[in-house]
C-alpha positions, 0 to 999 in steps of 0.5 A: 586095307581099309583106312579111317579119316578124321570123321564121326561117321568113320569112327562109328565104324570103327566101334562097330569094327571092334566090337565085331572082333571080340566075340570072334571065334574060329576053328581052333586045331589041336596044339602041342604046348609048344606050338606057336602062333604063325604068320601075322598072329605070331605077335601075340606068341606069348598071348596068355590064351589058356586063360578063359577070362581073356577076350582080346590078345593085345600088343602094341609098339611105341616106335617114337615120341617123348616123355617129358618129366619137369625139365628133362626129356627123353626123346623115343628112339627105341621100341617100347612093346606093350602086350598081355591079354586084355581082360573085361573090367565089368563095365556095363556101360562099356563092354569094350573097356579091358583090364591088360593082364602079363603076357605069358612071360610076364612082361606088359612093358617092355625092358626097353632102356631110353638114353637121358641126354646129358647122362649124369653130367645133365642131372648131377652137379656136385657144386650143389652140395653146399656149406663149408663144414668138414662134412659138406666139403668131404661130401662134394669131394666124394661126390666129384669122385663117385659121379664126375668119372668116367661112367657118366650115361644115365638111361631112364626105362619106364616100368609098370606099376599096375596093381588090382585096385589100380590096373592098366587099362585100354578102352577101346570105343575111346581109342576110335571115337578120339574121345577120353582115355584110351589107356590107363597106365600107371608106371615108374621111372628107372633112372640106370647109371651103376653109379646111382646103384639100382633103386633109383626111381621116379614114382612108386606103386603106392605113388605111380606116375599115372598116365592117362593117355588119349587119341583125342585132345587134351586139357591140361592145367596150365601152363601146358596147353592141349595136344590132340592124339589121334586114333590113325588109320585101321586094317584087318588082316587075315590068315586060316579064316581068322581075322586080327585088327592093326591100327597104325601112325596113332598117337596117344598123349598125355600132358596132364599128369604129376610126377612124384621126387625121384627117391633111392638114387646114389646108394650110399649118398642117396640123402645128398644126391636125392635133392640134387636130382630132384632140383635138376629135374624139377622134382616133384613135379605138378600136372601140367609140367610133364608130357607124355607123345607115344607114337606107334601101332597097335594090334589085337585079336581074340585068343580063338584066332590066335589059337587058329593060327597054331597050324 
């Protein structure tokens, strides 16, 4: 195992580790269209491999942290994965920086449903709805009846909104050198209860909640203050000949980015609920309010080792 301390010299080799993994290549036996990846490579199963443009395989687990959004936060107590094939952007200057591409089953993130503490009673507070007017005081009696009753659990799952002109990123000399932005992430926020109906969302393609995460330090505007990432320690497995690199206990922060008003949320009484949320919440929300800690683990390996691995 070779692990890496906290030091520029050590991070150098650590660049120098990644680069010497891409144009890796390997025996690559012949393979049904079945056949799957074994042992240590079998994480990257739905690696998009028959795609000539990918260089890495790419797959990484969030297993803790929290996202924080206006005055509400989800802690992390389920596995987020993130996978896809990553794709060189073109970037002279970087010839480790990737555009991630779906994975072969088309999902980048995973459908990994977070509990929001509180549920329903947390976000909703019908007394919000004020006025004495005929309609205000149907509309609070409706809203007693729809979203005080027993289905109160809201979960909130993080969806990516990555488009051409704005795509998911890893930059991989970044990531080692605990320095910049080591993954770009642009995503929304689905708030689940069936009683908010299915279209309740924080951010949007055109307007996404827009993440970009660090192993360094950060400088946010106030009144957050700097968290520090960190890139954590690093080893190379192998099985067939072929080698694929593991950076775990890592950390990628971000509290620096905005969050627009929650919007659909309530179905038929989305035009009364929308604002409740929104206020609860602290909705929209300016950058250096919210936060986001992913802690976990990351793998990659290009797609000649993967195919290796088949046997």
């Amino acid at each position: 195992m070779l692990r890496i301390p906290g030091r520029p010299r050590a991070g150098r080799r650590l660049v120098v580790a990644l680069a010497l993994m891409a144009p890796l290549v390997g025996f690559v036996f012949a393979s049904s269209a079945a056949a799957t990846p074994k042992g240590v490579f079998s994480v990257f199963s739905d690696c998009p491999t028959e795609n000539p443009e990918v260089a890495l395989c790419v797959y990484g687990l969030t297993t803790s942290g929290e996202f924080v959004i206006g005055s509400s936060k989800v802690p992390i107590n389920q596995t987020i994965t993130l996978q896809g094939g990553a794709v060189w952007t073109g970037n002279e200057e970087n010839h480790k920086e990737y555009d991630l591409i779906p994975p072969k089953d088309g999902k980048i993130l995973s459908e990994t449903a977070l509990n929001v503490p509180g549920g329903l009673a947390g976000l909703i507070n019908c007394e919000e709805i004020k006025g004495s007017g005929l309609l205000e005081i149907a509309a609070r009696a409706l809203c007693k009846e729809v979203f005080e009753g027993s289905v109160t659990g809201v979960t909130a799952q993080t969806e990516p909104v990555n488009t051409t002109s704005n795509p998911i990123v890893l930059n991989l000399v970044h990531l080692a050198l605990e320095e910049g932005v080591a993954v770009k992430l642009p995503v929304r926020v689905h708030l689940k209860n069936p009683l908010l109906g299915s279209s309740c969302y924080i951010g949007s393609t055109a307007h996404p909640v827009q993440l970009n995460l660090t192993t360094g330090t950060t400088s946010p505007h106030a009144p957050n203050k700097p968290i520090s990432g960190k890139r954590g320690q690093a080893e190379t497995l192998e099985r067939n000949e072929q080698f694929m690199l593991r950076l775990f206990e890592n950390s990628l922060v971000d509290n620096d980015f905005s969050a627009p008003a929650a919007e659909g949320c309530g179905g038929l009484f989305a035009l009364l609920i929308n604002p409740i949320i929104n206020a609860k919440i602290g909705l929209p929300s300016a950058s250096g309010k919210n936060t986001a800690i992913l802690n976990g683990e990351l793998k990659t390996a290009t797609p000649e080792a993967v195919l290796a691995n088949e046997t």
